[in-house]
C-alpha positions in Angstrom: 50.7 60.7 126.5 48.2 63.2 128.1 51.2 63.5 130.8 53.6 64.5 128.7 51.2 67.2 126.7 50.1 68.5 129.9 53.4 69.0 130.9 54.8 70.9 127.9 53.0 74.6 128.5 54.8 74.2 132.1 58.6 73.8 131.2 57.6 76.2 128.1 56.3 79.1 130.9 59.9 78.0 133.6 61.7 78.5 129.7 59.8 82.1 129.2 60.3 83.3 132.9 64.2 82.2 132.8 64.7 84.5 129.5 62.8 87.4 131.1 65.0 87.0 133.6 67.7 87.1 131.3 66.2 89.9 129.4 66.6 87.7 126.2 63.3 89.6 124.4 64.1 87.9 120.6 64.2 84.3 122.0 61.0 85.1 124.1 59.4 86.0 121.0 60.2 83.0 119.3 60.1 80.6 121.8 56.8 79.5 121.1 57.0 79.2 117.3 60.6 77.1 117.6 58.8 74.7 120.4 56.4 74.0 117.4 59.5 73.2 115.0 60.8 71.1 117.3 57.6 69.1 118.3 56.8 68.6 114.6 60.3 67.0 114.5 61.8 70.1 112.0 64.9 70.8 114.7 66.4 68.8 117.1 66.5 70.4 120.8 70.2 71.4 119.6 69.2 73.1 117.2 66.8 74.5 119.1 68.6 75.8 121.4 71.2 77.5 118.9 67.8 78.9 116.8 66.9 80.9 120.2 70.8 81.6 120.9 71.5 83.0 117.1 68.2 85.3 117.3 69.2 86.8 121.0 72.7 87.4 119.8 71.9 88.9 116.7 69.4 91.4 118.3 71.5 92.1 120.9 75.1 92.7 118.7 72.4 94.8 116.0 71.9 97.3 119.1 75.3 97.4 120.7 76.1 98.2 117.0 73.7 100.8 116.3 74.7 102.5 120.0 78.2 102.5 119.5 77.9 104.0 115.8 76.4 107.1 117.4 78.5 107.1 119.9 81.3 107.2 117.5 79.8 110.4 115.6 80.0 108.4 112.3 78.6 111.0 109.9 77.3 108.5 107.7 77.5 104.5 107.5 79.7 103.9 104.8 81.0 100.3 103.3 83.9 99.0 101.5 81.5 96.7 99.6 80.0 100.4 98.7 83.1 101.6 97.4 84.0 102.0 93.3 87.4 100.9 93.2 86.6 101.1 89.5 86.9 105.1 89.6 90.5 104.8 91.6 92.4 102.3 89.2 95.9 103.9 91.2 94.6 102.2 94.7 95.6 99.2 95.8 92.6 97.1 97.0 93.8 94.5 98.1 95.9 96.6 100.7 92.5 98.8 101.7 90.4 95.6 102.0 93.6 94.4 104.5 93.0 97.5 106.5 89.2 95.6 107.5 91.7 93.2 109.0 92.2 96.2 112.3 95.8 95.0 112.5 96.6 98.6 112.3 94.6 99.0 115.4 96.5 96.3 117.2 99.9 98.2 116.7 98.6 101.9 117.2 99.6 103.1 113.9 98.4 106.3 111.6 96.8 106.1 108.4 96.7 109.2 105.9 94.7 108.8 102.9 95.1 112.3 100.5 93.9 113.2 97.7 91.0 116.2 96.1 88.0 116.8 96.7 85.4 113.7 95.6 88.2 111.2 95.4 86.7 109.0 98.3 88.8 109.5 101.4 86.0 110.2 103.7 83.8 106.8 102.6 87.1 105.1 103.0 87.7 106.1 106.6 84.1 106.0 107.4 83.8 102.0 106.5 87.2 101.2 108.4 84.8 103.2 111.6 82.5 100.9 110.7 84.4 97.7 110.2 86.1 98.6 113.9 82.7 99.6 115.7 81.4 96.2 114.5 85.0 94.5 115.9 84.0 96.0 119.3 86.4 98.5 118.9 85.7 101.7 120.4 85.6 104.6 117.8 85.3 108.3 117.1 85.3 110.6 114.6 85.6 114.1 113.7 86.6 116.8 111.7 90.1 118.4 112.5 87.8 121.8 112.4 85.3 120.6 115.1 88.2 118.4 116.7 90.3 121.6 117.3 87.6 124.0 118.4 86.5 121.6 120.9 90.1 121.4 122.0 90.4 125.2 122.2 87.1 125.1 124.2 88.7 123.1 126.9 91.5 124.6 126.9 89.3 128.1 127.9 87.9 126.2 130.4 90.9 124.7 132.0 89.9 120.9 131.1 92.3 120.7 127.9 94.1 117.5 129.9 90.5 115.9 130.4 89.9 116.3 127.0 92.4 114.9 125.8 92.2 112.0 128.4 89.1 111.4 126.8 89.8 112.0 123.5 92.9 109.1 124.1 91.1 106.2 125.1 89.4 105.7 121.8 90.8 102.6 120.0 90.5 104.3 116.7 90.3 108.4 115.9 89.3 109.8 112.8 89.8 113.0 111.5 88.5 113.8 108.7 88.8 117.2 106.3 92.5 118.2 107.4 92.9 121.4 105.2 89.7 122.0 104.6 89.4 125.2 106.5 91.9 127.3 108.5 93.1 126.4 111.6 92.1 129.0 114.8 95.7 130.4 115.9 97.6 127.4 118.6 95.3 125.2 117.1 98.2 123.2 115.8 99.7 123.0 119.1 96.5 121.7 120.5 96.3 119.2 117.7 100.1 118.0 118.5 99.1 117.8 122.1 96.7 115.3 121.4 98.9 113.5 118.7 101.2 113.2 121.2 98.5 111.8 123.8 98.1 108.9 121.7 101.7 108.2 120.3 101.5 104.2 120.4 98.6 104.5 122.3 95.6 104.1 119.6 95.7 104.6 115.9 94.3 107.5 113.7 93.2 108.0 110.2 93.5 111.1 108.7 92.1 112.5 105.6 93.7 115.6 103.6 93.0 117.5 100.5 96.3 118.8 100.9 100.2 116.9 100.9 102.4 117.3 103.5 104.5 120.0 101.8 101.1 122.6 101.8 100.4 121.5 105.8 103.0 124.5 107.0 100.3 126.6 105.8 98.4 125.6 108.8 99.8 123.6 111.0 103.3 124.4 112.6 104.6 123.7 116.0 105.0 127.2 118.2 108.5 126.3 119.1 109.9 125.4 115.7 107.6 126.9 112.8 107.8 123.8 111.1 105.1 120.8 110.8 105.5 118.9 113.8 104.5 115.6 111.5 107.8 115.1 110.3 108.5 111.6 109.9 105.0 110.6 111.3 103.0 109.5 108.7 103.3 107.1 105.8 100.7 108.2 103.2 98.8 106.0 101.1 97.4 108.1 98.8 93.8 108.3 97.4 94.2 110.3 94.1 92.6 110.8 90.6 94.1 109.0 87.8 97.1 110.9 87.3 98.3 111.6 91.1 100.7 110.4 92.5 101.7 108.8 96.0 102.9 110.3 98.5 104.2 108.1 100.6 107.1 106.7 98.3 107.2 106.1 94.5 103.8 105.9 92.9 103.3 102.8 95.3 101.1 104.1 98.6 101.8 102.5 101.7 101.3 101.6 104.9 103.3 101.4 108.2 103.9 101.9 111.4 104.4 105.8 112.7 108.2 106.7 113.3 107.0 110.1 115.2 109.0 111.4 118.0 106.6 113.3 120.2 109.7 115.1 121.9 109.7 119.0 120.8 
């Protein structure tokens, strides 16, 4: 009997020396008070050992969470559990809660959500972010304001293709407030370069105050004059009670992009 106590405190110190090793800090922490579970017969050593597994991971997916959320430029954490559905009795929520699915990720395709001011298409496209940051999806988001300038920044220092090289490799890109302010002159140009970077490459949401027929105002191609969306995006729309979808009927959508990137 003395053997076996004596013995104890030396596998526990090979245990605590493997995990530093392993930089496993939450199990370390533990380890001591789960070895006293176990020796007062509460777990078995299975059990155990999936205690001190299920605390590491946890830590460890908590951090890569938090990291990749700044990374992503998430302006706020949002939810879908946080959202009132209530106040938007024309959404479909069974088809938003679908979008946490990230099948929409999988096959590269664009999501619009429209509607005023207050209406919710921010939160919305914030908690998908979310929903794909904690999916190990890499994500970023930005306003088409800040998106564009940055663009037009690069593009004065010769390093518009690196930008959007980098700007590409993102699973999922949101911009947010399209419409919002005016674009800086070519700015729509530089936004189609980089829509056309990512053509069935890596899906976007985009959120608009404004329907298709007002984006003319500021955003036109330089060849053509006209929006270079055309036929790009299907448009669920996010709307007070008594406006309507744009995509088609009063039923929003969502499908896969049918834009040709060809000028």
């Amino acid at each position: 009997m003395s053997g076996h106590v004596e013995s104890v405190p030396s596998v526990v110190d090979r245990i605590k020396h493997t995990m530093v090793g392993l930089k496993m800090p939450r199990a370390i922490e533990i380890l001591d008070a789960t070895v006293r579970r176990l020796e007062r017969g509460e777990l078995t050593a299975l059990e155990a050992i999936d205690a001190l597994l299920a605390e590491e991971f946890t830590l460890r997916e908590n951090r890569r969470v938090k990291t990749a959320l700044v990374m992503a430029r998430l302006s706020s954490i949002k939810t879908l559990a946080g959202f009132e559905f209530s106040f938007q009795p024309s959404l479909d929520k069974n088809r938003i809660m679908a979008l946490a699915e990230l099948k929409f990720i999988d096959r590269a395709e664009v999501l619009h959500f429209v509607g005023p001011p207050g209406t919710g298409k921010s939160h919305l496209s914030l908690a998908l972010g979310v929903e794909a940051v904690k999916a190990g999806r890499s994500v970023y988001f930005t306003t088409l304001a800040d998106l564009i300038g940055a663009l037009a920044k690069a593009e004065r220092e010769g390093a518009l293709r690196e930008k959007i090289r980098f700007l590409r490799r993102f699973a999922l890109l949101i911009v947010d407030e399209i419409g919002y302010l005016p674009v800086i002159p070519g700015g729509g140009n530089l936004f189609f370069q980089l829509v056309n970077a990512r053509y069935e490459k890596g899906a976007m949401i985009l959120t608009s105050n404004r329907g298709f027929a007002e984006w003319a105002r500021f955003l036109v191609t330089p060849w053509s004059q006209r929006p270079f969306w055309t036929g790009f995006f299907t448009t669920p729309s996010l709307s007070r009670s008594r406006v309507r979808a744009i995509a088609s009927g009063n039923t929003p959508t969502f499908c896969p992009s049918t834009f040709d990137p060809s000028p």
